[in-house]
N, C-alpha and C positions, 0 to 999 in steps of 0.2 A: 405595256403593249396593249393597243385597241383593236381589236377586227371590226370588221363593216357589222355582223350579225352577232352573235352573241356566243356566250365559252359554252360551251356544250361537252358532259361531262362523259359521253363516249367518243369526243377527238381527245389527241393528243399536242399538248403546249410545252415547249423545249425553249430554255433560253441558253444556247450555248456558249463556254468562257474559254477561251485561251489566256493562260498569265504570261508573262514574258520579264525577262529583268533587261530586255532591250525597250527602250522608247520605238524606236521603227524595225520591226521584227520583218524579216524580207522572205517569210515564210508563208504560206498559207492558212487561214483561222479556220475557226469552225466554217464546215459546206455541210449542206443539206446530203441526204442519200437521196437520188434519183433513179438508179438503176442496180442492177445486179453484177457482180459480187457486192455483199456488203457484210461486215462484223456486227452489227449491232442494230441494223435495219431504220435508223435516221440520222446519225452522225457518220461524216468522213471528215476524211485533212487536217488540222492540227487543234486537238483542244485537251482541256487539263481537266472540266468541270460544267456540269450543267445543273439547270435549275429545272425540276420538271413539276406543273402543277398536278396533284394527284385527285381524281375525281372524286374516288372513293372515302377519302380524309377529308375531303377539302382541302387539303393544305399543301403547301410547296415544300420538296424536299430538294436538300442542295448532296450531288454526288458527286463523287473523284472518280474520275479513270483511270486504272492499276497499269495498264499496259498501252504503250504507243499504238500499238493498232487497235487501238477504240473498244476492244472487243468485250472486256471487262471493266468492271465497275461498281463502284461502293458508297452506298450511301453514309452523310459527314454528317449531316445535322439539319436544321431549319432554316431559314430568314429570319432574320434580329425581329423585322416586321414584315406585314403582307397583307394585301386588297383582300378584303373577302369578298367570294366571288357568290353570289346569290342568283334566282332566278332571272335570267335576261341580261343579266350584266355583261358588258362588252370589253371590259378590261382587267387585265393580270395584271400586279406588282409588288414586288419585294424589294427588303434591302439587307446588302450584305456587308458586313464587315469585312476590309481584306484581309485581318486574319483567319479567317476562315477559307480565304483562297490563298492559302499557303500551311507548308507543314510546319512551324516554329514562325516567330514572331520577328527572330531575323530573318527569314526569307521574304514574308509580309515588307520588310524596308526594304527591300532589295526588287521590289516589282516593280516596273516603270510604266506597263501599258498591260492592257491586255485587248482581246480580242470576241467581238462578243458576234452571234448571229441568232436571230429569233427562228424561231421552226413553229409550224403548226401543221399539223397534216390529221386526216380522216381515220389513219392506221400507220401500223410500223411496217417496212417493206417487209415481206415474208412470201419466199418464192409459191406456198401453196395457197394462198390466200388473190391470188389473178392479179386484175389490172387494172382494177378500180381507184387505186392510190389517187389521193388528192392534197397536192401541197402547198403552201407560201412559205419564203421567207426571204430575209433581206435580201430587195431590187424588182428589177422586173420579170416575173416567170412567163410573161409575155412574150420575151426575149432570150433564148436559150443561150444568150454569152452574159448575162445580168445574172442567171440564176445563183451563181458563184460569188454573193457577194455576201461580204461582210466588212464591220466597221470596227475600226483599230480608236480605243479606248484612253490618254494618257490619263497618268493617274497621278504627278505632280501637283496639279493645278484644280482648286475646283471650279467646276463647270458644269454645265447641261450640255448635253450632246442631247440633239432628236436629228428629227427626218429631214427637217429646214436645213441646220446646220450640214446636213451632207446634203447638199442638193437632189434633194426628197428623192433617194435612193430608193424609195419604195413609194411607187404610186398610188397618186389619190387614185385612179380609177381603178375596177374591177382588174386584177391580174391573177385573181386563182377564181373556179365554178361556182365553189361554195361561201356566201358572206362570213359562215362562222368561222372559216380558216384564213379569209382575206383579210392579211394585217393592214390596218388602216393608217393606225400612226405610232411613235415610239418616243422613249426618251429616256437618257440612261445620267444619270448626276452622279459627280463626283463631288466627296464633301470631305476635305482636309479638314482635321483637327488636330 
């Protein structure tokens, strides 16, 4: 994932996973948190696992969600590999094994898709903290029926899935205030071995 401006290591960068062992899961994947109530103050709607870049390590940590309503959660481990992110740099990336997004290695054969959405925001929602919030993530936040978007991942077949290949689901132009939270482009590969 690329922003217009650069990772700045007091926002916050979420890449969030839903697994599924359906190929077309007719459910909702990871949404952004917008508004109030929220459990976990940037995740809603369905997801298993996120990747969050940590400023203070530098490094990406991959975590499990313990309960359906998001509310809890447990850091698993790292990314096999990862961008390092230095002064100015405008882009985050990892890779993950999908053993790692499953508990047993038979469950790992048994994934068919998963469901992934990028987040970037200024802060985590937190009702005493006002209403500065500033966020992107996959579509147009331009458009408040876009904001709800996210991309359905299969995982038979390798491939490149980006921006192009979903009819640049996310805008070249300015759709969030700030460049270092405006995601600019994405691209998520699948590599069967």
């Amino acid at each position: 994932m690329s922003v217009d401006g650069q990772i700045r290591s007091d926002y916050v960068y979420i890449f969030a996973i839903r697994t599924s062992t359906d190929l077309n899961p007719t459910t909702d994947g990871p949404l952004p948190v917008v508004s109030f109530p929220t459990n976990n103050g940037f995740l809603t709607g369905n997801a298993s696992y996120f990747v969050r870049w940590t400023p203070e390590t530098r490094q990406y940590t991959l975590y499990k969600f313990t309960d359906s309503s998001l509310s809890f959660y447990t850091a698993t481990g790292i990314p096999l590999n990862s961008v390092d992110v230095t002064t100015g740099s405008k882009t985050l990336g990892f890779e993950l094994s999908i053993n790692q997004l499953a508990d047993t290695p038979t469950d790992a054969k048994a994934l068919q898709s998963i469901q992934v959405n990028l987040l970037t925001m200024n802060r985590l929602l937190d009702p005493s903290s006002g209403s500065s919030r500033i966020i992107d993530s996959l579509g147009n936040n331009l458009n408040i029926a876009e904001i709800n978007s996210f991309v359905r991942i299969p995982l038979a077949t390798s491939s490149v899935y980006d921006n192009s290949r979903f009819s640049f689901l996310e805008p070249s132009t300015s759709d969030t205030a700030d460049p270092d939270l405006d995601i600019r482009d994405w691209s998520i590969e699948v590599r069967n071995q």
